[in-house]
N, C-alpha and C positions, 0 to 999 in steps of 0.2 A: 668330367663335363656333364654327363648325362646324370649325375648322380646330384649335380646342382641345378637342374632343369625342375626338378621334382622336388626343390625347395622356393618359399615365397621367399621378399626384400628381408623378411623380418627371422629367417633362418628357421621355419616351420615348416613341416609338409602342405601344400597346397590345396585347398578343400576342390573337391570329388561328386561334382554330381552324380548321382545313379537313377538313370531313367528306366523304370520299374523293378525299383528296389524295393518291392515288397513279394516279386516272383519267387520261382522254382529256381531262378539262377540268381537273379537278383540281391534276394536277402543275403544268399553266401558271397557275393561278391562287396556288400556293403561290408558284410563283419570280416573278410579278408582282407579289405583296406585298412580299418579299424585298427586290428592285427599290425599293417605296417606303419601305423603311425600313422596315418592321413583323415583330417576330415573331413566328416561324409553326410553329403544332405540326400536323403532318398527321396527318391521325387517319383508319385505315384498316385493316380484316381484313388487308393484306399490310407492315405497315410496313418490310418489307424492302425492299421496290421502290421506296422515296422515294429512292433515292441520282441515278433518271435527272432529279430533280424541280427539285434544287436547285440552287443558281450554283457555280463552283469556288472562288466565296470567300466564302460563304455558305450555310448548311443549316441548314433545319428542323428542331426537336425531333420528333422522332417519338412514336407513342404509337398500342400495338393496340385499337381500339373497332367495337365492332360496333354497327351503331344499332337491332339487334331489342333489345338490352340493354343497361337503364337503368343499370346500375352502369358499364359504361365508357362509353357515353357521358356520365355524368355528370364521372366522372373525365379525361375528356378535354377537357370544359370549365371546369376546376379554374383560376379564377384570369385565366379569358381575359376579355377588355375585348370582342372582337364573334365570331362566329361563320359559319363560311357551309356550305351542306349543298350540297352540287356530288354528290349521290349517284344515280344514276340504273340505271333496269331497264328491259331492250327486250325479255328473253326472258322469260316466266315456267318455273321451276321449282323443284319441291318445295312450302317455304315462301317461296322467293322470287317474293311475287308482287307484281301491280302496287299492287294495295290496301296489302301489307303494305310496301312498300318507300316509296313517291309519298304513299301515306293515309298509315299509324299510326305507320312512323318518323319521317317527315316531320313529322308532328304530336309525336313522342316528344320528337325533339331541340329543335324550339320550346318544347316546356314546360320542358327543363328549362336549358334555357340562360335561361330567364329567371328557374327559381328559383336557380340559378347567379349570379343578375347579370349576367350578360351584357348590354353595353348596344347592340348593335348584331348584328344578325341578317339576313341575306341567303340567302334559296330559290333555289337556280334550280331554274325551271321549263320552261314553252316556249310561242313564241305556238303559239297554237290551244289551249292546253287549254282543256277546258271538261264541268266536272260534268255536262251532261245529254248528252256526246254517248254513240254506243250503241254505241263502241268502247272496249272496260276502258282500255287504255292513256291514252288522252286522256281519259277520266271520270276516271281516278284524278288524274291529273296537276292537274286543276280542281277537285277536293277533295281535292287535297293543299294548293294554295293558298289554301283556305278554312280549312282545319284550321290550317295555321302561322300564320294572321294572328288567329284565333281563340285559340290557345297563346301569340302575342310579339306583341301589338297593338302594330304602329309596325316590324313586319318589312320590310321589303325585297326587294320580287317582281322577278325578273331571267328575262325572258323572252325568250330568243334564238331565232333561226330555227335553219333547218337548220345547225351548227355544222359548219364544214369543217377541213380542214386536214393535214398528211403523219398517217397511218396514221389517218385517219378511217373511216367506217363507209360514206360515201356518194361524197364526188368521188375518192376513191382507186378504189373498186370501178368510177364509171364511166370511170376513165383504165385501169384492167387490160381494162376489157369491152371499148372504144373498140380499142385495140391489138391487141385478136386477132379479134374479129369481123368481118365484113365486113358483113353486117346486123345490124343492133342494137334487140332488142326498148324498145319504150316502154310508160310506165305511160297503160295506156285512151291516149284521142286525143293525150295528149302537150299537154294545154291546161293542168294544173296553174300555178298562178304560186309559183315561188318567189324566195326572198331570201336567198342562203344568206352565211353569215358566218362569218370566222376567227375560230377559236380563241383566236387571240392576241388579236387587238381585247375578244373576248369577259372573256378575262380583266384584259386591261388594263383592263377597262371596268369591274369588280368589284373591283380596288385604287383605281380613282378613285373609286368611291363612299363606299369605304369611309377616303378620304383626304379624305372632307369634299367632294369635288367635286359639283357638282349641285345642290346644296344639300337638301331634305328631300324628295323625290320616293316615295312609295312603290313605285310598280312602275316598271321600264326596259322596253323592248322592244329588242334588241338585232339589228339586222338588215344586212345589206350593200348596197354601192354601189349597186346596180339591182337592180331586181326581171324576172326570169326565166322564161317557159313554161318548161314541162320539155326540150319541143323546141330551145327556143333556147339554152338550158342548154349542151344534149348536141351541141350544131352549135356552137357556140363551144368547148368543151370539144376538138371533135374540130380544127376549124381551128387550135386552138393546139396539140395533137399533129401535126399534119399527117396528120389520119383522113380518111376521106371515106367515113363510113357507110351505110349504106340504113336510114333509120328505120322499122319495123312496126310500127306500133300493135298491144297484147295488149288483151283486157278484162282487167278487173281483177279479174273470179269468176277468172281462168286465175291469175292473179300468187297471187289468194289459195290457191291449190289448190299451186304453186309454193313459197311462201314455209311453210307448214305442214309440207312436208320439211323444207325447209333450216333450220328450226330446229334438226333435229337434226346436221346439220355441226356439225363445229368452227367455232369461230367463228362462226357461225350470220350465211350470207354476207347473206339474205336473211329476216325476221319479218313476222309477218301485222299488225302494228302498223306498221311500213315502209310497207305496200303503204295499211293506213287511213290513214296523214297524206300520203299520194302522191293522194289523192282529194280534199284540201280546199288550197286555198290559205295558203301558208305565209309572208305578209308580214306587213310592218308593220302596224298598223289605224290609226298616227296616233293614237290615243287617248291613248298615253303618250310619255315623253321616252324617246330613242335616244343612241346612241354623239355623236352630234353636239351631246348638252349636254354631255357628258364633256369637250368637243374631240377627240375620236377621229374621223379620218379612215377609213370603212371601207375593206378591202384591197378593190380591184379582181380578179375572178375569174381575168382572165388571168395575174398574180404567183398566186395561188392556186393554180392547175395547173401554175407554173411547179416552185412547192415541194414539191407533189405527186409529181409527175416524178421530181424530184430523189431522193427517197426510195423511190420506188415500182418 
């Protein structure tokens, strides 16, 4: 049964909106569907940039939608069988901000992909969000997940850890720091647990859902092999460079005083929403099903670093 849900009348996979499928998670979640046979319209403010997304014998319909406006996001869920919003904000500015991007887009494109038809809807979000905490980025991120399931009762919550992978935001920055420093500041004691997880499993894990695997689960937690101090992270991390750091512990008032600059870099190397989810525990909670109902074997960290390397 579930395995004919994810076929159209005419015995084809059902085309696959991806709301910023030109990202960091995005483009590998377009060419993971691709992979399972489904077609895939990326829907993204740059639809230029889908060319790095797709297989060489295989591409995406493209299509420009911006999700603050309901006319093209509605026209970009014109006709699609499921949907997935892979759209995410770490810096705010202007009108981009965390409410408006995680809340009322989030909520935008749930509503209308269901008066669309759409019969299949997947959020990602992230473990730890959560509505009451007193950090906007993770409140928002926790009423964003209330607001889509409130908008598409029967959505599909896709909660991953810290998402790694070549030109990520996090183990690429500590594989450049690891190679030029000889001391290497840490966040507070260096006691944080994380769980960090590739990209790839990530989005292989959101074509198998959306391929009927799993069966009806509403929310995934998406997490990697072991769970991790920050310390042990960063001391694995550097052994598989061949680093041999001196770790310091910083407080984390300094990181936060730190990371309110570097917002304004390019690229913005370091955000004060970074340094809030470097203070809470970033693992599984066991409360929902992971990559291992999928059958996804998570990537071990040291191939991880290895791919890293490779690119960085």
């Amino acid at each position: 049964m579930a395995e004919d849900l994810t076929h159209s009348a005419a015995g084809h996979r059902g085309l696959i909106t991806v709301f910023g499928g030109t990202g960091f998670l995005g483009r590998r979640i377009v060419r993971h569907l691709l992979d399972h046979g489904f077609p895939v319209r990326a829907a993204s403010r740059h639809p230029e940039w889908v060319g790095s997304a797709s297989r060489p014998d295989a591409a995406p319909e493209t299509t420009k939608a911006d999700i603050h406006d309901e006319t093209t996001v509605a026209a970009a869920l014109l006709g699609a069988y499921g949907a997935v919003n892979a759209v995410s904000l770490y810096v705010e500015r202007g009108r981009e901000t965390f409410d408006a991007v995680h809340v009322e887009a989030a909520a935008r494109v749930a509503r209308l992909a269901r008066e669309s038809g759409v019969e299949r809807l997947i959020h990602v979000s992230g473990i730890g969000s959560d509505p009451t905490s007193s950090d906007p980025y993770i409140a928002a991120r926790g009423r964003g997940e209330i607001a889509v399931q409130q908008a598409f009762p029967g959505a599909t919550l896709i909660r991953p850890a810290v998402i790694c992978g070549p030109d990520d935001a996090f183990l690429t920055t500590v594989v450049r720091l690891l190679r030029i420093l000889p001391i290497y500041p840490v966040f507070g004691l260096g006691e944080t647990r994380l769980q960090p997880v590739y990209v790839e499993d990530v989005a292989e894990g959101i074509a198998r859902v959306l391929s009927g695997a799993g069966g009806s689960d509403a929310s995934y937690e998406f997490a990697g092999a072991r769970v991790y101090t920050y310390n042990e992270l960063v001391r694995t991390v550097a052994d598989r460079i061949g680093a041999r750091p001196r770790l310091v512990p910083l407080p984390f008032a300094l990181w936060r005083i730190l990371a309110s600059g570097a917002e304004f870099l390019p690229g913005s190397p370091l955000t004060r929403n970074q340094v809030a989810l470097m203070q809470r525990d970033n693992i599984a909670s066991g409360d929902c099903p992971g990559l291992s109902r999928l059958d996804i074997a998570p990537t071990e960290i040291e191939n991880l670093v290895s791919l890293v390397m490779d690119r960085s």
